[in-house]
C-alpha positions in Angstrom: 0.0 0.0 0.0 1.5 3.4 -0.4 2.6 5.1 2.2 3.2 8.8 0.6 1.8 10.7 -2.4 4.1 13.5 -3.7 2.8 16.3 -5.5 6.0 16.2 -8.5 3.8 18.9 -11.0 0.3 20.5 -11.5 -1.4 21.9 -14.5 -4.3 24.3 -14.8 -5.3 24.8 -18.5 -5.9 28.9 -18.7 -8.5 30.7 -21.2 -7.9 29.8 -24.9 -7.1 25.8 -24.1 -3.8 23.9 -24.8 -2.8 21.0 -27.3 -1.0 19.4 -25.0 -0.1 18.7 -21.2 3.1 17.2 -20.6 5.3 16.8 -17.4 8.9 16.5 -18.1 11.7 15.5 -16.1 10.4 13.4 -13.5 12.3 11.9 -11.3 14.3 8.0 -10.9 12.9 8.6 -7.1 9.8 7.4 -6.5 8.2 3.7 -6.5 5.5 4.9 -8.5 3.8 7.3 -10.6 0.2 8.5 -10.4 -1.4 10.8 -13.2 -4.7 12.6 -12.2 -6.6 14.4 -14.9 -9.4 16.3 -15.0 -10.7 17.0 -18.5 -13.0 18.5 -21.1 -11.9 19.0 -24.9 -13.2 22.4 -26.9 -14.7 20.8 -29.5 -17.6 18.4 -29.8 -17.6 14.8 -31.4 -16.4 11.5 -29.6 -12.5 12.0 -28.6 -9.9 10.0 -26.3 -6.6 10.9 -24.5 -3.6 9.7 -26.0 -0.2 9.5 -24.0 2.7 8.9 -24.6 6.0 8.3 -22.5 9.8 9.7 -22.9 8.5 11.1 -26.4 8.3 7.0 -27.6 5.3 6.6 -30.5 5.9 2.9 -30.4 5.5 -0.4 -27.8 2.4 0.3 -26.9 -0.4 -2.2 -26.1 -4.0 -2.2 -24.3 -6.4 -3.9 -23.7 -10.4 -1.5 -22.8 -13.3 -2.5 -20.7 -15.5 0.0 -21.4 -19.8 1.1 -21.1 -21.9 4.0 -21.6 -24.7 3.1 -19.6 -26.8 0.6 -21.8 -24.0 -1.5 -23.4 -20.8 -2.8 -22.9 -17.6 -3.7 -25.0 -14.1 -4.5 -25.2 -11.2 -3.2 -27.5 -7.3 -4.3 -27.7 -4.8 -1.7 -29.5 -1.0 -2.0 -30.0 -0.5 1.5 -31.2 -0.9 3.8 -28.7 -2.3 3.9 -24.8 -4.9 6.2 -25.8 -8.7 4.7 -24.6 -9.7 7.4 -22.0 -12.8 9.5 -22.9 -12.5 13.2 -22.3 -16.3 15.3 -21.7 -16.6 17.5 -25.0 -18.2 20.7 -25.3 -21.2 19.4 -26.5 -21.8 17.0 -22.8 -23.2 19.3 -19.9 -21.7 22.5 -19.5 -19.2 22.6 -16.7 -18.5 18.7 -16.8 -15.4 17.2 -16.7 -14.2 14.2 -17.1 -12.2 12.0 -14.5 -8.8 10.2 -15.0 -6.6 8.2 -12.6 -3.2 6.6 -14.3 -1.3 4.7 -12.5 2.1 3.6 -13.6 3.7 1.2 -10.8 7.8 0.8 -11.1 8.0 3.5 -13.5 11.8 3.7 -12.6 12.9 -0.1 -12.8 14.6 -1.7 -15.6 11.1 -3.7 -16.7 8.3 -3.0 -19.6 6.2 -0.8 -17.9 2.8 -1.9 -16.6 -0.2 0.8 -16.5 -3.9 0.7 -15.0 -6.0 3.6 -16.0 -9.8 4.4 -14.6 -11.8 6.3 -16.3 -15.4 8.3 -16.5 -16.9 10.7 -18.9 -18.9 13.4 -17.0 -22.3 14.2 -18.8 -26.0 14.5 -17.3 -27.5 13.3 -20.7 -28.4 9.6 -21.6 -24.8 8.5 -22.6 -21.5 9.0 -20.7 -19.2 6.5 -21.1 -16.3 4.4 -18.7 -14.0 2.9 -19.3 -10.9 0.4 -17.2 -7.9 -0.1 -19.0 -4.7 -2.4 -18.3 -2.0 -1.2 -20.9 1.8 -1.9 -21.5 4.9 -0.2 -22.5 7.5 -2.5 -23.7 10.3 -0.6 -23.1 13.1 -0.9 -19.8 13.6 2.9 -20.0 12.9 4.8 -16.5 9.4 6.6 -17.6 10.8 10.6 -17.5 8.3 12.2 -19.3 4.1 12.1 -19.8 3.0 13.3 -22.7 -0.9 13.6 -23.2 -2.7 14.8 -25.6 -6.6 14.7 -27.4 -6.3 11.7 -29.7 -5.7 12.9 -32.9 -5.7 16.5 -32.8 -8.8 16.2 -32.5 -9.3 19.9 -30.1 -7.6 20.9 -27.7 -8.1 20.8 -23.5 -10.3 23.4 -22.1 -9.9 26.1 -19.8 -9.6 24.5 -16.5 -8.9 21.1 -17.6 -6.0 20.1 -14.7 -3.7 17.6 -15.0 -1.3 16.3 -11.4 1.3 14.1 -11.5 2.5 12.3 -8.0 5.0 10.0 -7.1 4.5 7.4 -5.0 6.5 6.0 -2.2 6.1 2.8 -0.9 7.4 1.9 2.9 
C-alpha cells in the first residue's frame, strides 16, 4: 500500500485551451507514478486521450473495458495507450471528465505496466467508462508524460487540470 503521495507537478489549462499537457523531467525517485486528470476538450464529437511516455510513439499495447450506460464492449490496441474519454463541449456545461493513471515501477529496468480508470462526466443519456490495463514494452525509466486529445482532434479546455504524483512505498 503506499505510504506517501508526492505532488511532483500541476497543471491548470488557462483561457484559450492547450494541445498538450506534458510533465517533463520526472524523477528515478519514487516507486510509482500517479497521473490525475481532469478533462473536457473544446470541441464536440467523440475523442480520447492519447499518452505517450519519454517522447516514444511505439510499444504500446492495451487492452479497454468500457460502457456507456446501456452497453458494454471490449477493445485491444497496439499503437498507442490512448482509450480514456474526455467530456466534449457538446456534454453538460461545466462537466469534466475524471482520469486516474497509474504507472507502478516506473523507474525499474522492466516493460512498464499501467492501469487507467476512467469516466466521462455528462447529465445526458450516454456517458461513457471505461478500465484499461496497458503496457509499455520498453526498460527505460518513464521521464516524461505526454498527453494529448487523440488525434488532434481539439484541444483541452480552460480549467482542464492535469497532477502528477509519485509514489513512495514503505
Amino acid at each position: 500500500m503506499p505510504d506517501t503521495f508526492i505532488k511532483i507537478a500541476s497543471v491548470t489549462v488557462g483561457s484559450g485551451g492547450a494541445s498538450s499537457i506534458d510533465f517533463t523531467s520526472i524523477p528515478s525517485t519514487y516507486t510509482d507514478l500517479l497521473v490525475k486528470v481532469s478533462g473536457r476538450k473544446t470541441s464536440t464529437g467523440g475523442s480520447n486521450l492519447q499518452m505517450q511516455f519519454n517522447g516514444s510513439t511505439s510499444g504500446y499495447s492495451q487492452r479497454v473495458l468500457l460502457g456507456n450506460g446501456s452497453t458494454a464492449a471490449s477493445y485491444s490496441d497496439t499503437s498507442e495507450i490512448g482509450f480514456m474519454y474526455v467530456t466534449t463541449s457538446s456534454d453538460t456545461s461545466n462537466t469534466f471528465s475524471s482520469t486516474d493513471i497509474y504507472i507502478p515501477n516506473y523507474a525499474g529496468s522492466n516493460n512498464k505496466s499501467v492501469s487507467i480508470d476512467n469516466v466521462q462526466e455528462n447529465n445526458g443519456t450516454t456517458a461513457n467508462a471505461a478500465l484499461t490495463a496497458a503496457l509499455w514494452s520498453n526498460s527505460a525509466a518513464i521521464n516524461r508524460v505526454y498527453l494529448q486529445i487523440a488525434n488532434g482532434a481539439g484541444t483541452f479546455a480552460q480549467y482542464s487540470t492535469a497532477t502528477l504524483y509519485g509514489i513512495k512505498n514503505s
